[in-house]
GULO-91145 format. One record per residue: residue in one letter; x, y, z of N, C-alpha, C in turn. Coordinates in nm, 4 decimals. Layout:
N
<mifi r="A" n_X="X" n_Y="Y" n_Z="Z" ca_X="X" ca_Y="Y" ca_Z="Z" c_X="X" c_Y="Y" c_Z="Z"/>
...
# end
This chain:
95
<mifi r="X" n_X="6.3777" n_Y="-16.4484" n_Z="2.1003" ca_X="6.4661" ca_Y="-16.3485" ca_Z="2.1577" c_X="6.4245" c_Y="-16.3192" c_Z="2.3028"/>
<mifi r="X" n_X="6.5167" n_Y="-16.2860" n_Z="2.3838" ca_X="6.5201" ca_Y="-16.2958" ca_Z="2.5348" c_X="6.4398" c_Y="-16.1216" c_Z="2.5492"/>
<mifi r="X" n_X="6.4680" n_Y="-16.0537" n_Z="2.4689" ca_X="6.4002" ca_Y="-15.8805" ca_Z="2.4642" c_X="6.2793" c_Y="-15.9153" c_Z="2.4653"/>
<mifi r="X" n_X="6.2532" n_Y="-15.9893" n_Z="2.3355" ca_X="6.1154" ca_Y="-15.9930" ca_Z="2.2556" c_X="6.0265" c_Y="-16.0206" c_Z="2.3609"/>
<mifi r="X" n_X="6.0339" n_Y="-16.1401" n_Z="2.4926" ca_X="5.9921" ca_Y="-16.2016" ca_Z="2.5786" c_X="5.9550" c_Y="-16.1077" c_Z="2.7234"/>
<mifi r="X" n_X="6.0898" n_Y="-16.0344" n_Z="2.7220" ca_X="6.0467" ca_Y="-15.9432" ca_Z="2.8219" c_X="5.9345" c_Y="-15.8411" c_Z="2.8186"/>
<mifi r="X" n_X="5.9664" n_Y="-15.7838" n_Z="2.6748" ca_X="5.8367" ca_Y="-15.6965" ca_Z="2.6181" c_X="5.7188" c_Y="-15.7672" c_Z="2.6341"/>
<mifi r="X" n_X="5.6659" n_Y="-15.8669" n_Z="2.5993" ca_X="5.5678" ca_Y="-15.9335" ca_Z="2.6261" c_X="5.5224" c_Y="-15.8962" c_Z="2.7853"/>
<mifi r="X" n_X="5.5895" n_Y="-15.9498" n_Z="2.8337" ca_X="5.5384" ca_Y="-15.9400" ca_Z="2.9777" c_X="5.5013" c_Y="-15.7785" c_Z="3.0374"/>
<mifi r="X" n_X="5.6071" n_Y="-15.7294" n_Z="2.9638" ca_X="5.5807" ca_Y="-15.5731" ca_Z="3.0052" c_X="5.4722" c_Y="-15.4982" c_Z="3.0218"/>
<mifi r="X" n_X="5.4031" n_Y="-15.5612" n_Z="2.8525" ca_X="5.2973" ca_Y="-15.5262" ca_Z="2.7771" c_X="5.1626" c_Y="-15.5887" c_Z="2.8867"/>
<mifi r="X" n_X="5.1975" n_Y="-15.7263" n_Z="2.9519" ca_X="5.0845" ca_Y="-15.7650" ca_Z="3.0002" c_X="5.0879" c_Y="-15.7191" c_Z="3.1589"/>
<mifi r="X" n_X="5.1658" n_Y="-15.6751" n_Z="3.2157" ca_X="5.1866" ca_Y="-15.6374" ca_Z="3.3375" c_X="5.0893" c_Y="-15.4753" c_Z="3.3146"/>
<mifi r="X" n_X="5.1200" n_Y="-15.4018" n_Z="3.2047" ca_X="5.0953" ca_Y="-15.2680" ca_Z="3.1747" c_X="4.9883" c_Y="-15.2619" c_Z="3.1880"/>
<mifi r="X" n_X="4.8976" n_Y="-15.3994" n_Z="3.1195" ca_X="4.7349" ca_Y="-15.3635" ca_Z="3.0971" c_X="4.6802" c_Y="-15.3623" c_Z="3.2279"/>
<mifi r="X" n_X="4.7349" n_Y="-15.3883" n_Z="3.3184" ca_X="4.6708" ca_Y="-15.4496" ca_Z="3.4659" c_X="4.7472" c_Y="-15.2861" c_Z="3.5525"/>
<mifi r="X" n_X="4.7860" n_Y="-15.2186" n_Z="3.5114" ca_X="4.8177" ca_Y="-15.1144" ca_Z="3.5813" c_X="4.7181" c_Y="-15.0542" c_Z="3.6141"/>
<mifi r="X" n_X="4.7558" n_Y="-15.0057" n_Z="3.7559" ca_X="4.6177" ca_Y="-14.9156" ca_Z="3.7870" c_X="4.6749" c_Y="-14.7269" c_Z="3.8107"/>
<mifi r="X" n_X="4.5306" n_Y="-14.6474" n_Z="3.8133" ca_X="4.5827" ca_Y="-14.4893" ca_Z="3.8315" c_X="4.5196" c_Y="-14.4654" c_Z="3.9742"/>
<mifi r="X" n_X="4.5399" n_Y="-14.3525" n_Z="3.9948" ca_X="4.5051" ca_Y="-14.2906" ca_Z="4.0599" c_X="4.4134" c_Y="-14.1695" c_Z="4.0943"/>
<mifi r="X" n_X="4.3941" n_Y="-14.1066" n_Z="3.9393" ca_X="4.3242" ca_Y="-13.9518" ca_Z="3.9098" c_X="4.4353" c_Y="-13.8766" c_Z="3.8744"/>
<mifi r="X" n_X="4.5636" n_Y="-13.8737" n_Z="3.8963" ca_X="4.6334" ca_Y="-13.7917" ca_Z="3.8585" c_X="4.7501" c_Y="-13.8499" c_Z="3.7553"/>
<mifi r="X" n_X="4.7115" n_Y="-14.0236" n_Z="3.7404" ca_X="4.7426" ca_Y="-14.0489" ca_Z="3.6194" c_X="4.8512" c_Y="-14.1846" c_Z="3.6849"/>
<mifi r="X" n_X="4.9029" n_Y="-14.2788" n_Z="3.5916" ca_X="4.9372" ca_Y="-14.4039" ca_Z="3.6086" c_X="5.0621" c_Y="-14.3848" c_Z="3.7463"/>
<mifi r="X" n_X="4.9638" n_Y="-14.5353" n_Z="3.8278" ca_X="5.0704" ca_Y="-14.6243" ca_Z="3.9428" c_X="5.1995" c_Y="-14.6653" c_Z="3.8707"/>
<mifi r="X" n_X="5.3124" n_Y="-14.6813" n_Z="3.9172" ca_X="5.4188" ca_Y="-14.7616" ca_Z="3.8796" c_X="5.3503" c_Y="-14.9214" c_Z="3.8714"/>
<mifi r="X" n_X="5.3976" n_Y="-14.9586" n_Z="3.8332" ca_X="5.4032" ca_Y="-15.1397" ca_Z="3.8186" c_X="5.4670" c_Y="-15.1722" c_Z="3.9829"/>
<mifi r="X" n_X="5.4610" n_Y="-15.2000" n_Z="4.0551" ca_X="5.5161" ca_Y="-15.2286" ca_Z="4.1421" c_X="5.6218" c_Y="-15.3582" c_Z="4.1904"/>
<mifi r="X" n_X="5.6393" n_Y="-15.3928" n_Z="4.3193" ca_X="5.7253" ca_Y="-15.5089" ca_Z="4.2690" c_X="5.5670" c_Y="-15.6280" c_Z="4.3217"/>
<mifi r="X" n_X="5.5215" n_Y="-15.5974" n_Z="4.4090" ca_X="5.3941" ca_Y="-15.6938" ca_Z="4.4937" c_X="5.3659" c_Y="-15.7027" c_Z="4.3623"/>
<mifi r="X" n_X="5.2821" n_Y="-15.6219" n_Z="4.2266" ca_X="5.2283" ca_Y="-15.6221" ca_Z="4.1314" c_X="5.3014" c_Y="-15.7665" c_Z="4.0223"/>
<mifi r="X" n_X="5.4270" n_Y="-15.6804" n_Z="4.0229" ca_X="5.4962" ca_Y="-15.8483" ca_Z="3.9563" c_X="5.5767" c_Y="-15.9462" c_Z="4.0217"/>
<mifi r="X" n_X="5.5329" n_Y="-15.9568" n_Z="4.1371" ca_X="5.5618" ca_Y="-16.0882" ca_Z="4.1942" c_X="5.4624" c_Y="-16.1670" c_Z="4.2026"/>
<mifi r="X" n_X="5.3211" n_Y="-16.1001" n_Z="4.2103" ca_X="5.1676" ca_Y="-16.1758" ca_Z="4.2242" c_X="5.1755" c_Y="-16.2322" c_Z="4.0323"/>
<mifi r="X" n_X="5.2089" n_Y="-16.1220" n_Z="3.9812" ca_X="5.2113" ca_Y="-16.1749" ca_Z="3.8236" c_X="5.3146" c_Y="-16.3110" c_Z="3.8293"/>
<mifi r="X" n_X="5.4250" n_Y="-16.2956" n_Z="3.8331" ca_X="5.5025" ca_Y="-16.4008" ca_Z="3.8171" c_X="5.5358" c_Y="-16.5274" c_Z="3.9015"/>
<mifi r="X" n_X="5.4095" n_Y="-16.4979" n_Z="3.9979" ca_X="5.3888" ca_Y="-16.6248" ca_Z="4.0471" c_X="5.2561" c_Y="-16.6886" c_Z="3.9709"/>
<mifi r="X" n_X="5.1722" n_Y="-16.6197" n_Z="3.9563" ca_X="5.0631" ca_Y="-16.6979" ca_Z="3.8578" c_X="5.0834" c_Y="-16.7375" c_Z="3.7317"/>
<mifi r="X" n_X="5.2086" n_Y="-16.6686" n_Z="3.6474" ca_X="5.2723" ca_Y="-16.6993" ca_Z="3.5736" c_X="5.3280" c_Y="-16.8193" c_Z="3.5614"/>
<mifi r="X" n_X="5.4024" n_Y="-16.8740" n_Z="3.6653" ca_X="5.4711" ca_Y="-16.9489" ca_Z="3.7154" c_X="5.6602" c_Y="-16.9541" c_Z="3.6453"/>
<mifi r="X" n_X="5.7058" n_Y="-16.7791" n_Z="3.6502" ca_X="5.7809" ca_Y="-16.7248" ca_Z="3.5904" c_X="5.8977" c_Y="-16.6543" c_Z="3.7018"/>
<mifi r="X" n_X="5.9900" n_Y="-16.7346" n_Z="3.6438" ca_X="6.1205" ca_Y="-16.6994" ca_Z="3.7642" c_X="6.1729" c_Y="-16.5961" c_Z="3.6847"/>
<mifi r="X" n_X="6.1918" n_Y="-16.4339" n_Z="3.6965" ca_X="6.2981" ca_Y="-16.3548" ca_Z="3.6506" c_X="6.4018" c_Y="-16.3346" c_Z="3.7139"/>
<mifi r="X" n_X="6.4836" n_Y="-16.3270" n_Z="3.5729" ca_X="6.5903" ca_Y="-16.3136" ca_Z="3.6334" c_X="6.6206" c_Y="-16.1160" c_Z="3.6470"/>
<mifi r="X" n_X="6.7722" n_Y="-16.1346" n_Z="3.7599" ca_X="6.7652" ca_Y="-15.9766" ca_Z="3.7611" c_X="6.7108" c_Y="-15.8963" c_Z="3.6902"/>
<mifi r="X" n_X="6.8292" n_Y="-15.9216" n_Z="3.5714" ca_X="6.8206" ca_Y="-15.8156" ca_Z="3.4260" c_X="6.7022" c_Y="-15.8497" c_Z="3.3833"/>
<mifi r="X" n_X="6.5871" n_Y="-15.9431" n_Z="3.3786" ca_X="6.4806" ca_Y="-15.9213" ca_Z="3.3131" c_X="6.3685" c_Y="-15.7644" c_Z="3.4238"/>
<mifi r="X" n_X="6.3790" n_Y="-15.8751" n_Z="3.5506" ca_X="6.3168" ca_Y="-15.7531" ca_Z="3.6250" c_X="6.3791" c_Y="-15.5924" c_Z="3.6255"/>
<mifi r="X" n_X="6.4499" n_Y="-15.5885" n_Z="3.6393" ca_X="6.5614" ca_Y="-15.4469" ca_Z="3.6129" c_X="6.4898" c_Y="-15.3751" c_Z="3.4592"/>
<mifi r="X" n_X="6.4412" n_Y="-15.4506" n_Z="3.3363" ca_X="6.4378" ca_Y="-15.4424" ca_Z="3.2439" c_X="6.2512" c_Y="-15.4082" c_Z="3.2795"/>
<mifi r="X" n_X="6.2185" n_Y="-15.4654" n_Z="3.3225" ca_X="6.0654" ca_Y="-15.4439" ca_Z="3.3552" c_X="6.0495" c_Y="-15.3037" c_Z="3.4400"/>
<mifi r="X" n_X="6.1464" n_Y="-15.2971" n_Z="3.5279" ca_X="6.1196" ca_Y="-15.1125" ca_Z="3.5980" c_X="6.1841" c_Y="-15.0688" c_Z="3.5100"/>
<mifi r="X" n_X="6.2649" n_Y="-15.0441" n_Z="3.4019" ca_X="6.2920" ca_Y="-14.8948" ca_Z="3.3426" c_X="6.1773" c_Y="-14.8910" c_Z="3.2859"/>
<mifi r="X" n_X="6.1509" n_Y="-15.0138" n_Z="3.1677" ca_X="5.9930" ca_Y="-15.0026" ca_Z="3.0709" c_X="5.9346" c_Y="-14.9411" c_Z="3.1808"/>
<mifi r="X" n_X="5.8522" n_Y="-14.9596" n_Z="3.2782" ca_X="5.7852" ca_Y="-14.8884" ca_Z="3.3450" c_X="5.8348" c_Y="-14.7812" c_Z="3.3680"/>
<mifi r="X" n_X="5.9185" n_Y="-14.7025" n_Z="3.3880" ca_X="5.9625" ca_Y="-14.5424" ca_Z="3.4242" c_X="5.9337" c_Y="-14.4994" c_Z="3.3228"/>
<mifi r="X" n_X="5.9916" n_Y="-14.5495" n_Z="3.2198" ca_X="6.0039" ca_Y="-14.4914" ca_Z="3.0742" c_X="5.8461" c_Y="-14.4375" c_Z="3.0241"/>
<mifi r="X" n_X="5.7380" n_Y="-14.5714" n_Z="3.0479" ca_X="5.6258" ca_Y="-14.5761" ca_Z="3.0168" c_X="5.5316" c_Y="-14.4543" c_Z="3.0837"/>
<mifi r="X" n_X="5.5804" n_Y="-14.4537" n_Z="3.2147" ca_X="5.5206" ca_Y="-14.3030" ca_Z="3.3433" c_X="5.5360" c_Y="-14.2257" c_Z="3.2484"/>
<mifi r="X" n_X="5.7190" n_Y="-14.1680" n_Z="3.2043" ca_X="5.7355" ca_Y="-14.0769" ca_Z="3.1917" c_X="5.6339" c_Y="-14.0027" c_Z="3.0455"/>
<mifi r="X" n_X="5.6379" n_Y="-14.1046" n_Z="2.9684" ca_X="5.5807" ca_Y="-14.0795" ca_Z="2.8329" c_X="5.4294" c_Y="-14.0387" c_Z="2.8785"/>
<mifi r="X" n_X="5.3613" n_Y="-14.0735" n_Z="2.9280" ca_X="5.2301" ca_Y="-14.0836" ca_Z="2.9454" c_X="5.2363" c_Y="-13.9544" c_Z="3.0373"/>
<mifi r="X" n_X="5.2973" n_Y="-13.9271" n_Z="3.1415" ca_X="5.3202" ca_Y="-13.7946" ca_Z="3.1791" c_X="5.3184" c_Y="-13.6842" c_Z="3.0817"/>
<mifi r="X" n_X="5.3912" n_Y="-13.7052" n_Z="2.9605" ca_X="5.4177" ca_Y="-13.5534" ca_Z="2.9008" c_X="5.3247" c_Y="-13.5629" c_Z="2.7659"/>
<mifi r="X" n_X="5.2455" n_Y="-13.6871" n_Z="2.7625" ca_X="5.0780" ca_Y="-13.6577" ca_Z="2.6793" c_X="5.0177" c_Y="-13.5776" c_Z="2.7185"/>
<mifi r="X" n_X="4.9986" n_Y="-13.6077" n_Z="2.9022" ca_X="4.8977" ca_Y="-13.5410" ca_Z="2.9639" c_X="4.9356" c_Y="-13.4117" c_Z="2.9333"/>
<mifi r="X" n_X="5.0642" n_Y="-13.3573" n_Z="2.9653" ca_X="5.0547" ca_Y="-13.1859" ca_Z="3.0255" c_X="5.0645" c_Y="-13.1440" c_Z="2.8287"/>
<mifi r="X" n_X="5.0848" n_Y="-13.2380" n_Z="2.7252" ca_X="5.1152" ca_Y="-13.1729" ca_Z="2.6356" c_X="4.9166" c_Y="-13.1408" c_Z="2.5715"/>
<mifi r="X" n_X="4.8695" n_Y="-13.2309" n_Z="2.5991" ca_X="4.7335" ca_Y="-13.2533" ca_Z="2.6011" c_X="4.6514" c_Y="-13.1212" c_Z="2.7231"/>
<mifi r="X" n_X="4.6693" n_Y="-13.1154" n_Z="2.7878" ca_X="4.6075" ca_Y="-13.0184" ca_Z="2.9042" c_X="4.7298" c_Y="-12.8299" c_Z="2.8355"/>
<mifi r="X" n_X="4.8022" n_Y="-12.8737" n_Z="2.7823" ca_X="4.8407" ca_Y="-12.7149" ca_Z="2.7329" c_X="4.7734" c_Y="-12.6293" c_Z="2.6827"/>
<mifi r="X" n_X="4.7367" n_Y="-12.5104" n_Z="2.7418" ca_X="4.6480" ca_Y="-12.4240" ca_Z="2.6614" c_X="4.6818" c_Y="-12.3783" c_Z="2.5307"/>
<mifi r="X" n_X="4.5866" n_Y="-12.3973" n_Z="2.4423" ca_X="4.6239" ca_Y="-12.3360" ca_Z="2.2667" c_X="4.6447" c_Y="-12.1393" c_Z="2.3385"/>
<mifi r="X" n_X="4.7828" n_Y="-12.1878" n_Z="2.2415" ca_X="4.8138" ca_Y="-11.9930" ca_Z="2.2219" c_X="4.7655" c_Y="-11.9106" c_Z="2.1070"/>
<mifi r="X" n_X="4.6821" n_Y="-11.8134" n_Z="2.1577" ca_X="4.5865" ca_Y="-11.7239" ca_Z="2.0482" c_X="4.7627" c_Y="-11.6569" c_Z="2.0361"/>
<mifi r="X" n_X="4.7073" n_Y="-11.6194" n_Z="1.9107" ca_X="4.8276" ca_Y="-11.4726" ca_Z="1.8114" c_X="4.7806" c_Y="-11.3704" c_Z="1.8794"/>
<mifi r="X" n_X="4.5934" n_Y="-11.3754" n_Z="1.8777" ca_X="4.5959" ca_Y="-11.2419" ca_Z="1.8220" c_X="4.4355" c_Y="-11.2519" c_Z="1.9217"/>
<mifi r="X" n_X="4.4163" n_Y="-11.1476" n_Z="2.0126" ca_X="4.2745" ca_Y="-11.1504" ca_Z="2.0322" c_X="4.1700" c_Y="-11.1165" c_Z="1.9493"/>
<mifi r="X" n_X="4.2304" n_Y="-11.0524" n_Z="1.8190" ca_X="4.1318" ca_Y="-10.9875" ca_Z="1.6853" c_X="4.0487" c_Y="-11.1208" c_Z="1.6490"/>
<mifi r="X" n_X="3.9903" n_Y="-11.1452" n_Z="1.5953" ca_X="3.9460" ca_Y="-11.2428" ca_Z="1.4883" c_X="4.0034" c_Y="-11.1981" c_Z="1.4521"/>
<mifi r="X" n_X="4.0096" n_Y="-11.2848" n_Z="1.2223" ca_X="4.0467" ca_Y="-11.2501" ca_Z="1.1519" c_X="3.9644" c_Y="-11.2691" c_Z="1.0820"/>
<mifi r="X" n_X="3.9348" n_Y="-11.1097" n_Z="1.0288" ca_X="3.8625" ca_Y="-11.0874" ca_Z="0.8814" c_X="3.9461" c_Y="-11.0230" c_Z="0.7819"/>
<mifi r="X" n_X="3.8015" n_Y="-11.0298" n_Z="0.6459" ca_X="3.8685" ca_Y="-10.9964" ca_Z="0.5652" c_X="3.9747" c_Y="-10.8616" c_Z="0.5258"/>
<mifi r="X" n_X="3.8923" n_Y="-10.7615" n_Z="0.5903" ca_X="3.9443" ca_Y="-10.6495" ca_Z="0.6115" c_X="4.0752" c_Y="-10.6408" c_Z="0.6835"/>
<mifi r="X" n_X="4.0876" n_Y="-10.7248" n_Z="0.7815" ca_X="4.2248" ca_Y="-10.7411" ca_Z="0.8846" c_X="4.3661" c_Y="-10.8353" c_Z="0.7751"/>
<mifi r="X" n_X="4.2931" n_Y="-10.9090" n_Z="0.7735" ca_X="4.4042" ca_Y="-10.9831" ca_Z="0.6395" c_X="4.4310" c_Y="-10.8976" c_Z="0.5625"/>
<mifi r="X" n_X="4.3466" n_Y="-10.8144" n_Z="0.4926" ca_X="4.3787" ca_Y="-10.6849" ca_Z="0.3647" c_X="4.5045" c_Y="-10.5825" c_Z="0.4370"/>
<mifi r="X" n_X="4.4691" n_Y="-10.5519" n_Z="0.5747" ca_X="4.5823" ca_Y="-10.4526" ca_Z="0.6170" c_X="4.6626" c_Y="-10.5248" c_Z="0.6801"/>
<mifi r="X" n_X="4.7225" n_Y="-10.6494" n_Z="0.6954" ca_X="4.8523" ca_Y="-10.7165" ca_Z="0.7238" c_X="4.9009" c_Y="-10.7443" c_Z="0.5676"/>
<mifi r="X" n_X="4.8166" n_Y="-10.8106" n_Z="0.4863" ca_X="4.8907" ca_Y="-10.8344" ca_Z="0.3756" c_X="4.8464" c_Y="-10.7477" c_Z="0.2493"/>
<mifi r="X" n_X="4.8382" n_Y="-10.5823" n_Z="0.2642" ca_X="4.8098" ca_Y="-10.4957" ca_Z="0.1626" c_X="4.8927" c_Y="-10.5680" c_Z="-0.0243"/>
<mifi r="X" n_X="4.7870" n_Y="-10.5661" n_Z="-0.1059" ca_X="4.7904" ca_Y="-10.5747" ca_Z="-0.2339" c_X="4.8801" c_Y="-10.4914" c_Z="-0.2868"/>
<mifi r="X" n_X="5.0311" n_Y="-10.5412" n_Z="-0.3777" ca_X="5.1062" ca_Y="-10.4218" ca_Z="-0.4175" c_X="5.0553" c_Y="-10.3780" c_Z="-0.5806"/>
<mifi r="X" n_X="5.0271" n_Y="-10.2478" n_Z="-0.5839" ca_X="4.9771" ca_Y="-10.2229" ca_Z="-0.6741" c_X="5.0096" c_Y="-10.1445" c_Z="-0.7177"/>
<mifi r="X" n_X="5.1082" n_Y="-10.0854" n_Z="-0.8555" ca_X="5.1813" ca_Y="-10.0273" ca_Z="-0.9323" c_X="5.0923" c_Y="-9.8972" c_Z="-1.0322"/>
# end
């Protein structure tokens, strides 16, 4: 399959990506033209076209790890919770 093939390359272009500190370079085009000349791999449009969205797509995902990853955990409650505190949120009904 002509997909299956592109993914491949995607995948191997990806590993060779480099960052910066504030988190992944695009794939560039110098990046896969040096690839697909050592390759010895003529793309066509739609394959290259198909190689920058995977790459946007790939930024974007890896973008919203980070900030979902760097989100501060939200406390409820500055209390701890003890036993006593659980007893007066969830009082025992007793007849």
């Amino acid at each position: 399959m002509a997909g299956e093939q592109v993914w491949y390359w995607f995948r191997e272009l990806d590993c060779q990506r480099t960052g910066n500190g504030f988190g992944a370079n695009a794939i560039g085009f110098p990046a896969i033209g040096e690839w697909s000349r050592l390759r010895g791999v003529v793309l066509l449009q739609w394959q290259l076209d198909a190689i920058v969205a995977m790459d946007l797509k790939r930024r974007e995902v890896m973008a919203q790890k980070a900030v979902d990853r760097d989100a501060p955990e939200q406390k409820v409650s500055e209390r701890p919770l003890t036993s006593r505190l659980f007893d007066a949120i969830f009082p025992t009904k007793r007849k």
